[in-house]
Each structure stands twice: as C-alpha cells, then as structure tokens.
C-alpha positions as CSV (number, residue, x, y, z in Angstrom):
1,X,-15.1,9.0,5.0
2,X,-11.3,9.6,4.8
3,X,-9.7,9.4,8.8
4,X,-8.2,13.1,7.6
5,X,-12.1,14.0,7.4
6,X,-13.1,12.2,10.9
7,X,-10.0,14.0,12.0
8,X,-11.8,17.7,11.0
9,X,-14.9,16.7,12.0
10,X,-13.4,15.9,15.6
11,X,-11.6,19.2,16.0
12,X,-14.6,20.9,15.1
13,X,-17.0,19.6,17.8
14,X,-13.9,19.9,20.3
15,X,-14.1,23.6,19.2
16,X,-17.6,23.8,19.5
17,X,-18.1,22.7,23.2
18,X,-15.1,24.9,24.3
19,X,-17.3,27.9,23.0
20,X,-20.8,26.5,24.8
21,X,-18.3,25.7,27.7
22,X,-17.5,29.8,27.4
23,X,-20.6,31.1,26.8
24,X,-22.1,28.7,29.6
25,X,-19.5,30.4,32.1
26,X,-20.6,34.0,30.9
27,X,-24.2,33.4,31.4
28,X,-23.5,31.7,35.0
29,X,-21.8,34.5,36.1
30,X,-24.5,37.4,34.8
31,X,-26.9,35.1,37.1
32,X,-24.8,35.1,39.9
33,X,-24.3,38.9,39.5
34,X,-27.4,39.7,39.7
35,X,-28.8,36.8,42.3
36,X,-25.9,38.9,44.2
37,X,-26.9,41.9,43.9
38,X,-31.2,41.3,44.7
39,X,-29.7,39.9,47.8
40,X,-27.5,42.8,48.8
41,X,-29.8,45.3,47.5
42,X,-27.3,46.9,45.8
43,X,-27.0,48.9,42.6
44,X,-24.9,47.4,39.8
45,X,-22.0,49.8,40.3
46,X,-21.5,49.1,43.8
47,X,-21.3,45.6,43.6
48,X,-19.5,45.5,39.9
49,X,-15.8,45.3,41.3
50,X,-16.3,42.6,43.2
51,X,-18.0,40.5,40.7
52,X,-15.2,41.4,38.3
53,X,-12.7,40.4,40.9
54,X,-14.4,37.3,42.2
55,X,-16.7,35.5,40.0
56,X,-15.1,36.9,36.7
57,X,-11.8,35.1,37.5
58,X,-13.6,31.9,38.6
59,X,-15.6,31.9,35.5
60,X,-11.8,32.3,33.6
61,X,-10.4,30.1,35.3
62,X,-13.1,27.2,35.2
63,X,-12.6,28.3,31.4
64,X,-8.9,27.8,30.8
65,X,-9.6,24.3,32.6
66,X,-12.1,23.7,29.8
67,X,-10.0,24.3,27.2
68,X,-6.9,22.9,28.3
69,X,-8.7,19.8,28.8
70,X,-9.7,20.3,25.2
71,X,-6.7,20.5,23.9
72,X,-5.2,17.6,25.4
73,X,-8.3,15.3,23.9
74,X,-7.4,17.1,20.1
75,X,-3.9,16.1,20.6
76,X,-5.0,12.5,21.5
77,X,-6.9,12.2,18.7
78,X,-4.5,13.7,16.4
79,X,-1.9,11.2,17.4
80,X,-5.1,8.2,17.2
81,X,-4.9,9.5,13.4
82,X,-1.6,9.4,12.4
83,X,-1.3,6.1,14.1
84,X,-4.5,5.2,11.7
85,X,-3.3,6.9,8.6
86,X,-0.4,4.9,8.7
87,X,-1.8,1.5,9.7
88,X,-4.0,2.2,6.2
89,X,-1.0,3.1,4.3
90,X,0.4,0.0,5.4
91,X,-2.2,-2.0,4.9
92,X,-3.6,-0.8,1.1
93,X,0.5,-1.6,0.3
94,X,0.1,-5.4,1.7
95,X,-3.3,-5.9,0.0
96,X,-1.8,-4.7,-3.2
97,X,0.8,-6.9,-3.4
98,X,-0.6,-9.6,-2.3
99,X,-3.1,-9.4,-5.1
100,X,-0.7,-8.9,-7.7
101,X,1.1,-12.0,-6.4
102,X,-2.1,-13.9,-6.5
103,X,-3.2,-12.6,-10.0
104,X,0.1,-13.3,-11.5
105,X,-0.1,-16.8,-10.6
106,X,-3.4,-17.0,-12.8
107,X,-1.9,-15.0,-15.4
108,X,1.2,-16.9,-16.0
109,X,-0.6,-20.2,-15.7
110,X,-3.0,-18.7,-18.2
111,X,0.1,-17.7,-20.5
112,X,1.4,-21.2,-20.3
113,X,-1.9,-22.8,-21.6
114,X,-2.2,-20.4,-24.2
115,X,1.1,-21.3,-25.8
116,X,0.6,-24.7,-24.9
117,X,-3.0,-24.8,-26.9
118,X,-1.4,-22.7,-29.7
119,X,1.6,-25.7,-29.9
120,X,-1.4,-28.2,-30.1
121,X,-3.1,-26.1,-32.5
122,X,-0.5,-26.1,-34.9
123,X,0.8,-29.8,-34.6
124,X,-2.8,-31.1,-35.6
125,X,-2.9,-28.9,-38.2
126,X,0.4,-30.4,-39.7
127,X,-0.9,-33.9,-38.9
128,X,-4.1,-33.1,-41.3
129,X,-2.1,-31.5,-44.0
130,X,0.1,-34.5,-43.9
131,X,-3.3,-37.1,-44.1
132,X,-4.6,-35.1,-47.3
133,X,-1.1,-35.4,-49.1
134,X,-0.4,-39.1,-48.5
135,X,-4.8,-39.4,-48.6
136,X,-4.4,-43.1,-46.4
137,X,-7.5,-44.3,-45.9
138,X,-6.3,-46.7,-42.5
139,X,-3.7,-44.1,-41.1
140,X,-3.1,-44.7,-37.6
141,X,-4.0,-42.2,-34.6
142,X,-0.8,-40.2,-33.8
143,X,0.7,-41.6,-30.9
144,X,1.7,-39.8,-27.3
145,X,5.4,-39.3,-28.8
146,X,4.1,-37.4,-31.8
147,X,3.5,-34.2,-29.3
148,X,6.8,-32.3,-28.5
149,X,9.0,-32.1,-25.4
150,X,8.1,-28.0,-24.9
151,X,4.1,-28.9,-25.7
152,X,4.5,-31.8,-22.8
153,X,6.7,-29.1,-20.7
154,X,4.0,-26.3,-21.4
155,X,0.9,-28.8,-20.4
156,X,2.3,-30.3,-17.6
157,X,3.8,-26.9,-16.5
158,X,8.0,-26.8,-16.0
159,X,10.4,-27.5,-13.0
160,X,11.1,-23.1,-12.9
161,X,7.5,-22.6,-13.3
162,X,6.7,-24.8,-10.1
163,X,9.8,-23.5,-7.9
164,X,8.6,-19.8,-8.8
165,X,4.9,-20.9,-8.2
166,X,5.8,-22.3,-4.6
167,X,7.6,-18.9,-4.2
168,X,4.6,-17.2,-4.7
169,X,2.2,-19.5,-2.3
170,X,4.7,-18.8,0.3
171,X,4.4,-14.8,-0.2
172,X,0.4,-15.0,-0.3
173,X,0.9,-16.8,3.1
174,X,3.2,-14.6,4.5
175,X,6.0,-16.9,4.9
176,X,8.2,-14.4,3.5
177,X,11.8,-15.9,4.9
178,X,11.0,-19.2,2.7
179,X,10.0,-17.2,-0.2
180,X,12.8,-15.7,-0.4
181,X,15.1,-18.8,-0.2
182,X,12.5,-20.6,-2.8
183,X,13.0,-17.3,-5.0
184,X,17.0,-17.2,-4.5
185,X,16.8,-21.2,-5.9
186,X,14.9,-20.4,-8.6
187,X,17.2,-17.8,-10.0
188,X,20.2,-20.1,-9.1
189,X,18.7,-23.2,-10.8
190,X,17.4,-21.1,-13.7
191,X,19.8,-18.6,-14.3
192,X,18.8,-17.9,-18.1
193,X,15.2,-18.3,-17.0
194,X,12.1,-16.5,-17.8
195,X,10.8,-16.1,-14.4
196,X,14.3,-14.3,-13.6
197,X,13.3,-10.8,-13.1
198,X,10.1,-11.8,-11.4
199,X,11.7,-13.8,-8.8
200,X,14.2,-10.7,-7.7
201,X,11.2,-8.5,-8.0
202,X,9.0,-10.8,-5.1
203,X,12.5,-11.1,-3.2
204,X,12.7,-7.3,-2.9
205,X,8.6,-7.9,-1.8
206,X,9.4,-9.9,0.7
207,X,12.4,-7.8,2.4
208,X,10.1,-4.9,2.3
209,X,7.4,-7.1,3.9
210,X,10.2,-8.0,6.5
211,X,11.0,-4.1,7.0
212,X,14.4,-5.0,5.3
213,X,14.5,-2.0,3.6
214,X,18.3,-2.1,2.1
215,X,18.2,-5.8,1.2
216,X,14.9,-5.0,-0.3
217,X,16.9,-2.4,-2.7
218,X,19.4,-4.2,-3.9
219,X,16.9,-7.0,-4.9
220,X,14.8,-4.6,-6.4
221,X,17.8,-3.5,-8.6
222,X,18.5,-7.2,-10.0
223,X,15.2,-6.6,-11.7
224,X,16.9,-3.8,-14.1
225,X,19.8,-6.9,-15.0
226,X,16.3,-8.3,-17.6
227,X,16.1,-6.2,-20.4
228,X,12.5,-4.8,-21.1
229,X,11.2,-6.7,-18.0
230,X,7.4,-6.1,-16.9
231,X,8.5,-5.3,-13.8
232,X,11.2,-2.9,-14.2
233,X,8.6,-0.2,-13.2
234,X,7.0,-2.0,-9.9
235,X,10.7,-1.9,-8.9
236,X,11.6,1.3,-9.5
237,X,8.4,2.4,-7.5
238,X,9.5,0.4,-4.2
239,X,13.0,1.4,-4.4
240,X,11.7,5.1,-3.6
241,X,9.2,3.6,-1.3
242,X,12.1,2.0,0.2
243,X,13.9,5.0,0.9
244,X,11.7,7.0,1.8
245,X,10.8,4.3,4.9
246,X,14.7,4.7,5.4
247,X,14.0,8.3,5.8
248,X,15.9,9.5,3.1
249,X,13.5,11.5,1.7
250,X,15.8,13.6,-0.4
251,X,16.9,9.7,-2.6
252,X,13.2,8.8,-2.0
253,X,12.2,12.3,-4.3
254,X,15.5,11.4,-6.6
255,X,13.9,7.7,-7.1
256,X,10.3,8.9,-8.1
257,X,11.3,11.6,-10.4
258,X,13.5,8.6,-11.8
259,X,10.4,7.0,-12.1
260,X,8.2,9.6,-14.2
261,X,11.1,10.5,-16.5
262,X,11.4,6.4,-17.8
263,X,8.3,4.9,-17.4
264,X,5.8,7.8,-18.4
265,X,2.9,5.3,-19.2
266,X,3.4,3.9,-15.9
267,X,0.6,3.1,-13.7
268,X,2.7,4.3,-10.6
269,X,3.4,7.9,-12.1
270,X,0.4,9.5,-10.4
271,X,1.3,7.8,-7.0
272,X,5.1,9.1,-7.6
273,X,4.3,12.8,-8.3
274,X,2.1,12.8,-5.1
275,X,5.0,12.2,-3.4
276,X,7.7,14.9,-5.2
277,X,5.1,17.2,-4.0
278,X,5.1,16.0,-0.7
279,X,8.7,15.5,-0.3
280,X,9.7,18.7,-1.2
C-alpha cells in the first residue's frame, strides 16, 4: 500500500469519528432534553428555547472542538506524508544507482573476459592451423610470450580499468568525495579512454549524491563530449532531475522533453513524461 493510499485511508477515519463525534453530541442533547423536561414537568414547547439556547450551543461548541482537533491531526499527518513521500523518492533514486554502479562493475568485467576469451580463441586457432601446415611431429608447446600484450592486458584487467573500478567501490560505499577524485584521475590519466564517459557520468552521481546539484550538471554534460556513449541518456535524465531539485521547474520540463525527443527508446521516457505532466 502506496503512503498516498495510507494517506486516504487516514483522512477517512478522521472524517468518520468527527461525524460519530456529531451525531454523539445530537443524541446527548435529545437525552438531556428530555431527562429535562420529566424533571420539570414541562411540555416540549415550554422548555424548547432554553434547550436551544443552552444545551444546543454546548453540544456546538463541544463539536467545533472536535473537529478542530481533527483537523489539526489531518494536517499532521499530511505533513508525516510528504516528509515520507519524499524520503521514498529519495531513497528508490539511491538504491537505483547504487545497483547500476554495482552491476556495471560485473558487466564490464564480464565484457573484458569475453574479448579476452575471444583473443585466446582465435590465437589457438592460428597456432593449430600453423601445426597442420608445417605437420611437426615434436613441435614445442607455445610459450607465455606467444599470447599478446592486449590478451595479457584483457586477462589481467588494465591500469584505467582498475582506477575506474576503485571509483566505483568508493560510490557503492558512499565515499562519494574520493570517488570523485578517483574518477577526475581516471579521465586525466586516460584521456582517450574507454571508461571516459562513464567516469563523468558517476562524477555527476556523486555530486548529486552530495546535493551538488550545479557541479552535478556540468559533469553530467561531459558525458555528451563521447559520441554514441551508453550513457548519454542516464545523463540527460539527471540533468532534469537536477534542476528540478534546483527548483527550476520550468529547465527541469525543458530537460525531460529534451529527453523524449532524442532518446525515444529510452528506458527513462516513461519516468520523464510523468514529470512534463506534473511540471506543467
């Protein structure tokens, strides 16, 4: 159940008990009426007035308490829910990039092996073409310096692929002020890199993390200086998230539409017309 939902369900139990509190104070008074007017021996006319003037007015009174008290508990809990609304926004944003952090780390070790097995793959089968030309019977086992400097690199992983790894152990711990300066040395170190884009892309991560929100930007933008980079669309995404935590809603709206309009097939388009609508 959505806090929006708890949030209805609350107002409508406050609602319900300021009615049984009414009703409650209607009946008390009709007993009181006529407890009154047994007592007095009085007909219902004579002693009407002052029941209206008396017990009526307590009855309305002991009412508007009621409800005011009422309201002041819906507007409690209507603050509790924003406060919770946006303690889950924040949190279902940290748990989703620190999962994509975590599962790129597998995936681009993965990547690495696969071109490193597909290196080894074809070298042996060059070695074995080679034996059945030449066909000798005593030819030795290929040594360790028949396999090639980028097969050795692949296998035994590369000096950019360990800074940017260490970048991203650092942002799944939190430590986003070193992962940024691991990041920053990666690009510096590796200019022509692959891991380029990537590493401005996890630098703009961890200024948002930081509440950074204009450094953020501008390291989300780097990522557009890689042609055809994977992340291109992530980045576009935060930049409007960015802005719109700026409070410049009318940017944020600019930025998503942005969005839709390049990267149609993106997985963020759905999120990004949510929020048009909701920025208008």
């Amino acid at each position: 159940m959505t806090t929006r939902e708890l949030y209805d369900r609350k107002q409508c139990k406050v609602f319900v008990r300021w009615r049984q509190a009414v009703v409650f104070t209607i009946c008390l008074s009709v007993l009181v009426f006529q407890a009154e007017a047994r007592k007095r021996g009085m007909d219902n006319e004579s002693i009407l007035p002052q029941i209206d003037v008396i017990q009526v007015k307590e009855a309305s009174d002991e009412a508007l308490r009621t409800a005011a008290a009422l309201k002041r508990e819906a507007e409690a809990l209507t603050a509790r829910v924003a406060e919770l609304e946006k303690a889950v926004t924040l949190l279902n944003e940290e748990i989703s990039s620190v999962s994509a952090a975590k599962i790129e780390m597998v995936e681009t070790r993965l990547a690495l092996l696969t071109e490193a097995y597909k290196e080894l793959f074809a070298h042996i089968r060059t070695l074995e073409n080679e034996r059945l030309v030449t066909r000798r019977p005593m030819e030795p086992a290929p040594s360790r310096a028949a396999f090639t400097p980028a097969t050795e690199d692949l296998l035994l992983s590369s000096p950019e692929y360990d800074l940017y790894q260490s970048g991203l152990r650092l942002f799944n711990g939190r430590n986003y002020t070193e992962a940024v300066k691991v990041f920053n040395d990666c690009i510096a170190k590796f200019p022509q890199g692959r891991f380029v884009d990537n590493s401005w892309y996890w630098i703009g991560e961890s200024y948002y993390r930081l509440n950074k929100m204009k450094e953020a930007i501008e390291a989300y933008r780097n990522v557009f200086t890689t042609p055809h980079s994977s992340k291109a669309d992530a980045a576009q995404f935060k930049i409007a998230l960015s802005h719109h935590k700026l409070g410049a809603n009318g940017q944020a709206r600019t930025e998503f539409r942005r969005l839709v309009e390049r990267y149609p097939a993106s997985e963020f388009v759905e999120r990004s017309k949510k929020y048009i609508a909701e920025l208008k």
